[in-house]
N, C-alpha and C positions, 0 to 999 in steps of 0.2 A: 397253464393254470397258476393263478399266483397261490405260496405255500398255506395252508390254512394255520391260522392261528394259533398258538397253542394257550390252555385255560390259564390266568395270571395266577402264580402263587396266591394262597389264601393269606390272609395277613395272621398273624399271630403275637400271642403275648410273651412276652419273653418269659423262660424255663426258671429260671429263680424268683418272677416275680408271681409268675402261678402257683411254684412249692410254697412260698414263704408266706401270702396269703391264706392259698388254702388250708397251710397246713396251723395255721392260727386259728383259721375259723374252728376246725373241727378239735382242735384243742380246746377250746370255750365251749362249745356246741356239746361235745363228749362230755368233757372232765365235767361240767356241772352234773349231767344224766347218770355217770356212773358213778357218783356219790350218794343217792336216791336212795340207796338200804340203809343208810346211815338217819333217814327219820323216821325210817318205821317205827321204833321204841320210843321215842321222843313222841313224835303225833298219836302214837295209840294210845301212847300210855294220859295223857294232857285232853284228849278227846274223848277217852272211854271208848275208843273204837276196837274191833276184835282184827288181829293179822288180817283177815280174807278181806276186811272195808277198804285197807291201804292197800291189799295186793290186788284188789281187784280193777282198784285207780290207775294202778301202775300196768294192769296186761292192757287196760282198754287203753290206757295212753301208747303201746305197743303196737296195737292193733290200728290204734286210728294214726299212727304214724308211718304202719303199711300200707291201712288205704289209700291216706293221700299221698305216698310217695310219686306213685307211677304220675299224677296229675302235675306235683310239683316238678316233678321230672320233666313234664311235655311240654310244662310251661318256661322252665327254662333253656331247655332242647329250641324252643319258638321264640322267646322273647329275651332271652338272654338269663344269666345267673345271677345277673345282680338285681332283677325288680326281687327274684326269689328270696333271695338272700336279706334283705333290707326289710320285705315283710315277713319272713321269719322270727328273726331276730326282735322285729316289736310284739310279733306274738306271742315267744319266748319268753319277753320279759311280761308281758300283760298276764300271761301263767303262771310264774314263779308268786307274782303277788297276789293271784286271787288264790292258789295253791296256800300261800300262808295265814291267809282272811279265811277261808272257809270254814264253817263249823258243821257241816251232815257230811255225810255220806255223799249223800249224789252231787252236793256241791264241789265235793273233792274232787269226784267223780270228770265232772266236767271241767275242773281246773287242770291239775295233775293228771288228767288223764286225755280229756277230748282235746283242750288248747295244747298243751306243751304236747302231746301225740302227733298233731297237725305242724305247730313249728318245728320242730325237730327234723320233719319232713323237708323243710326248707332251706335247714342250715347244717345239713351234714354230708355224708357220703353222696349218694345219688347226683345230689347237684354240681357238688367237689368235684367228684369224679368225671363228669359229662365234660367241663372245663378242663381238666386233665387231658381228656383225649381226645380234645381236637385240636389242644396247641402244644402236646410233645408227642415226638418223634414215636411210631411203631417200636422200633429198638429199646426204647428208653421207657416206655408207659407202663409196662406191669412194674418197673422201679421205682416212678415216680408216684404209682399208686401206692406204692409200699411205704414211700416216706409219707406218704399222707395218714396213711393208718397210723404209722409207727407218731406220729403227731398228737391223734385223739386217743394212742395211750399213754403217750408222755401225760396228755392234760389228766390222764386219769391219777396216775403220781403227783401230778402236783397238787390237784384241786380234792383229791378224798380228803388229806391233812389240811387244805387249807378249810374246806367244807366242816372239819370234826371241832376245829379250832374256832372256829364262826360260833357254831350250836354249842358246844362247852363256854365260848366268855361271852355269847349277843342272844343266846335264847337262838332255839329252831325257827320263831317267824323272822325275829331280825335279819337271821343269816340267809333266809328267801329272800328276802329283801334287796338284800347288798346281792346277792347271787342274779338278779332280776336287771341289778342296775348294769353289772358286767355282762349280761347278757348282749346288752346294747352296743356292745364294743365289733358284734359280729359287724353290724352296718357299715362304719367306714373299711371296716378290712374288707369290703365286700367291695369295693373299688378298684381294689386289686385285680379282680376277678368280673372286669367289665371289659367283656371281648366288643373290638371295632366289629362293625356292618362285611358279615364274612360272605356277603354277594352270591351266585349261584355257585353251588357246588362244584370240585373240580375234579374232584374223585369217585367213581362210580353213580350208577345212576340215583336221581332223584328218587325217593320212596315218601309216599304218605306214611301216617301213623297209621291207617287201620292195617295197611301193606305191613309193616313193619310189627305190629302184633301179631296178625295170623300166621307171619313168616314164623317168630320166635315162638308163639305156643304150640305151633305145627312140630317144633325140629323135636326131636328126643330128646338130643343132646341138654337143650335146655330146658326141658321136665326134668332131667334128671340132676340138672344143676342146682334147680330149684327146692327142690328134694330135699338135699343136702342141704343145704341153706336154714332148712324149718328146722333142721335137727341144731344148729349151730345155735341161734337165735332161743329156742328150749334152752339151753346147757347154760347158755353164759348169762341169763335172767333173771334164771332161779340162782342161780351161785350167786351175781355180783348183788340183788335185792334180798335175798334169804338166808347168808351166808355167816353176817353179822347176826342175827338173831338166833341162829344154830349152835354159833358159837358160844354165847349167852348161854345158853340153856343149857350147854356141857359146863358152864361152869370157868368160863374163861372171859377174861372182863375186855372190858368195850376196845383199850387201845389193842390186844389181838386184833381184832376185827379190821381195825382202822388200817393196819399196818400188813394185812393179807391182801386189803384191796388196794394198796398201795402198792404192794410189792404184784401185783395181777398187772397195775397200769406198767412198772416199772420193765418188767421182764416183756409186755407187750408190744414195748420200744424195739427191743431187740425180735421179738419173735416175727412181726409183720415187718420189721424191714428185711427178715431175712426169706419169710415169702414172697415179696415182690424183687426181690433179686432172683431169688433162686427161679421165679418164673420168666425168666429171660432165658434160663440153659436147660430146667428142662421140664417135662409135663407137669401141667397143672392141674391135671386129675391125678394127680400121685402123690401132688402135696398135699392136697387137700382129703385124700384118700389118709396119709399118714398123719394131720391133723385131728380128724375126728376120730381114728383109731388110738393117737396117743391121748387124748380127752378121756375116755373110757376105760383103759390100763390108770390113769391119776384116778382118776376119782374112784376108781377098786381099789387101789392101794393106801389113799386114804382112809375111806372104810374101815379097810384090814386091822389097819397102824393103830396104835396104842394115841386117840389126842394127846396133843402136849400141841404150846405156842410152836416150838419149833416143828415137829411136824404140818404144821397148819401152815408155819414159811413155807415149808420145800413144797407142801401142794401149790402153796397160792406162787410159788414163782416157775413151777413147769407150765400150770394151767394158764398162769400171764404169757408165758410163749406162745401159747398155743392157741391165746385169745380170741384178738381181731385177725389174724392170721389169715383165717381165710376170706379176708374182705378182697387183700390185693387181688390173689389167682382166681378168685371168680367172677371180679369184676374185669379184668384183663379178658377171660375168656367170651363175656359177653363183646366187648369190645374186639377181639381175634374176630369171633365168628362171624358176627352181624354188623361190624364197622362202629363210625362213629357218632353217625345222623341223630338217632334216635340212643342215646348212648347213654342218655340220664333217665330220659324215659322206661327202658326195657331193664335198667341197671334198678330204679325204682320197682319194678315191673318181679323180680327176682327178691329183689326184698323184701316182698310184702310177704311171702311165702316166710322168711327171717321172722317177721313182725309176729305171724303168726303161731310160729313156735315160741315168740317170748312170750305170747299173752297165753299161750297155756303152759309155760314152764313159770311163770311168777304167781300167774291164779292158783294152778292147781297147789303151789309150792303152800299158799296159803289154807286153802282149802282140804286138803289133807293134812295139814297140821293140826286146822282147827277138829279134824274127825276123827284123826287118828292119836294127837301126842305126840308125833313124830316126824321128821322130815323123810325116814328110810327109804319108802316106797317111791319117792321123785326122785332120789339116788341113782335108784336102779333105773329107773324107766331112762334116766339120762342116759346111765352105761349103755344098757339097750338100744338107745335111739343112736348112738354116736357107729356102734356095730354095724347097724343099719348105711349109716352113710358114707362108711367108710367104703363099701359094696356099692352103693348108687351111684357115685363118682366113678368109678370104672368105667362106665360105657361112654362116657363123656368125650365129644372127639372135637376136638378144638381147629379144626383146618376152615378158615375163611369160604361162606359158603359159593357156589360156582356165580353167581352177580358182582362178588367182590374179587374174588379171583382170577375173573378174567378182562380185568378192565387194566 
C-alpha cells in the first residue's frame, strides 16, 4: 500500500508580524475606551445630563459589545479578521462622532453606547486573539496573548494624557473628533492580520459552531470561567469610568484623576505581561484565582486609607497590575481546552459574561450615586464579587478535552 499522505502544514503569519499588528490595534482600540470617564464631567456638566444618562450610555455600550462579540467572533473565526477589523474600525470612528454631535439622552444612548459597543466588538481582544492562536505556537500563545494585553494597556498610558490634553486645549467634541479620525488607523494595521486561505484543517477534527457551543456551555469548567469573568468586567468599569468623578467629590482635582488612570494603564504593562507568561509554568486558575483576590484586599485598603493623591497612586498602580491581567490566562484556557477552530467565537462567547458585569458595574456605579450621594455601596459589592471569583476559578480544569487530546 503506498504510505498515506500526511496533512500539509497550515500556512502561517509570521510571530512578530501578528504581535506588532495586533498589538497596535488593540492599543488604539483600548487606550481610546479607557479614557471614557474622563467626559463624564465635561458632557454632563455642558448637557445638563445627570451621572446615571452618561453611565447608563457607557454600560449599554458594554453590553452591546458582549452581545455582538461571540458574532463578531464567528465571523471572523469564518471569514477571516480582517473584513472584522476594517468594519470595526469605520464603525468606531462613525461613533466617536455621532457620540460628540448628540444632544439627548437616547441619542447618546445609541452613539456611545449601541455603535461604539458593536465596534469595539470588532476591533479588540476576541478577534486579536482568534489570530493569535492559530498562527503561534501552543508553547508560546498564553505569552503572546500577554503581550497583546500588556499592548491595550500601554495604549491606556498613553492615550488617557493624550485624551485629558485633547478635552483641556480642543473642547470635549473636538477631541471626539480627532479620537474618531485615529480610530481609522485600526484598518490598515488590520492587514497585518490578514491570514492566507488556511485549507481544511489539519489538526483534530472538523466541528460546526453549534458543535462547538454546546460543547463549551456543556463543560463546567467553562461556566465557571465565565463566572469570573462577569466579576472582572463589574470591578474595572466602575473604577476606570467612576473613579475620576469620585475623586472630584473627595476634593481632589481632575489631574489626580488623569494620572490614576494612567498609572492603571502603566502598571497594566507589566501586570498582563506577567500573566501570560506566568501562564506558560503554571495553573491558570491560580492566577486568576490570586487576581481577583488581590482586586478586593486594594480596594479595602483603599477605603481604609486616609485619601491623599499619593494614596490614590499606590491603589491605581497595584489595581493597574492587576487590570487586564486576566484577559491572557482565560483566554489561553479557552484556547488549552477547546483548541483553536472556534477560538474567537467562544473567546467572544466568555466575554460577553465580562460585558455583562461592566454594564452593571458603570450603571449601578451611576445609579446609586445619584440615590444615594455616594459611591460606597458599589465599593463593596466590588470587594464582594471579586471574593466570589476568586472561589469560582478553582474548579476550573484546564486539560484539552478528549477530541483534542487524542488526535
Amino acid at each position: 500500500m503506498p504510505p498515506t499522505a500526511s496533512p500539509a502544514p497550515q500556512p502561517r503569519l509570521s510571530l512578530q508580524q501578528v504581535l506588532l499588528c495586533g498589538a497596535l490595534i488593540v492599543t488604539l482600540s483600548m487606550g481610546i475606551r479607557h479614557g471614557f470617564g474622563l467626559w463624564l464631567a465635561p458632557i454632563t456638566t455642558d448637557r445638563g445630563w445627570t451621572r446615571e444618562t452618561f453611565a447608563f450610555a457607557l454600560a449599554v455600550q458594554n453590553v452591546a459589545w458582549g452581545l455582538a462579540g461571540p458574532f463578531a467572533g464567528m465571523l471572523a473565526d469564518r471569514f477571516g479578521a480582517y473584513r472584522v477589523l476594517v468594519g470595526g474600525a469605520l464603525l468606531y470612528s462613525l461613533g466617536l462622532v455621532l457620540m460628540a454631535l448628540s444632544t439627548s439622552g437616547l441619542a447618546f444612548t445609541g452613539s456611545a453606547g449601541l455603535i461604539l459597543g458593536m465596534a469595539q466588538s470588532g476591533t479588540t481582544y476576541a478577534v486579536v486573539y482568534g489570530v493569535i492562536g492559530r498562527n503561534v505556537a501552543p508553547e508560546k500563545r498564553s505569552w503572546a496573548m500577554g503581550v497583546a494585553a500588556a499592548a491595550g494597556s500601554f495604549g491606556q498610558f498613553l492615550m488617557v494624557p493624550v485624551e485629558s490634553w485633547l478635552i483641556g486645549h480642543w473642547g470635549w467634541q473636538n477631541a471626539l473628533f480627532l479620537l474618531a479620525c485615529a480610530a481609522l488607523a485600526i484598518a490598515p494595521l488590520a492587514l497585518g492580520l490578514r491570514e492566507p486561505d488556511r485549507g481544511p484543517a489539519s489538526t483534530g477534527p472538523s466541528q460546526g459552531i453549534g458543535a462547538a457551543l454546546r460543547e463549551a456551555l456543556g463543560n463546567p469548567s467553562f461556566r465557571w470561567l465565565t463566572a469570573g469573568y462577569f466579576v472582572c468586567g463589574f470591578q474595572v468599569v466602575f473604577i476606570g469610568v467612576h473613579m475620576p468623578s469620585y475623586l472630584k467629590d473627595q476634593g481632589l482635582g481632575p489631574e489626580v484623576a488623569t494620572t490614576a488612570l494612567a498609572l492603571i494603564g502603566l502598571f497594566n504593562v507589566f501586570g498582563t505581561y506577567a500573566a501570560g507568561s506566568l501562564g506558560q509554568r503554571l495553573p491558570k486558575r491560580h492566577i486568576l484565582s490570586f487576581i481577583y483576590l488581590g482586586r478586593s484586599v486594594a480596594i479595602v485598603l483603599f477605603l481604609w486609607a486616609p485619601l491623599t493623591p499619593a494614596s490614590v497612586y499606590v491603589f491605581s498602580a497595584v489595581m493597574g497590575f492587576l487590570w487586564l491581567s486576566t484577559v491572557p490566562p482565560t483566554n489561553a484556557v479557552v484556547a488549552q481546552v477547546f483548541g483553536v477552530q472556534h477560538l474567537s467565537m467562544l473567546g467572544g462567547l466568555v466575554f460577553f459574561s465580562h460585558q455583562v458585569g461592566s454594564f452593571l458595574g458603570v450603571w449601578l456605579g451611576g445609579r446609586l450615586y445619584d440615590a444615594t450621594g455616594s459611591y460606597d455601596v458599589v465599593w463593596w459589592i466590588a470587594v464582594g464579587l471579586g471574593l466570589f471569583a476568586a472561589v469560582a476559578n478553582q474548579p476550573v480544569r484546564e486539560q484539552p478535552l478528549a477530541r483534542l487530546a487524542t488526535t
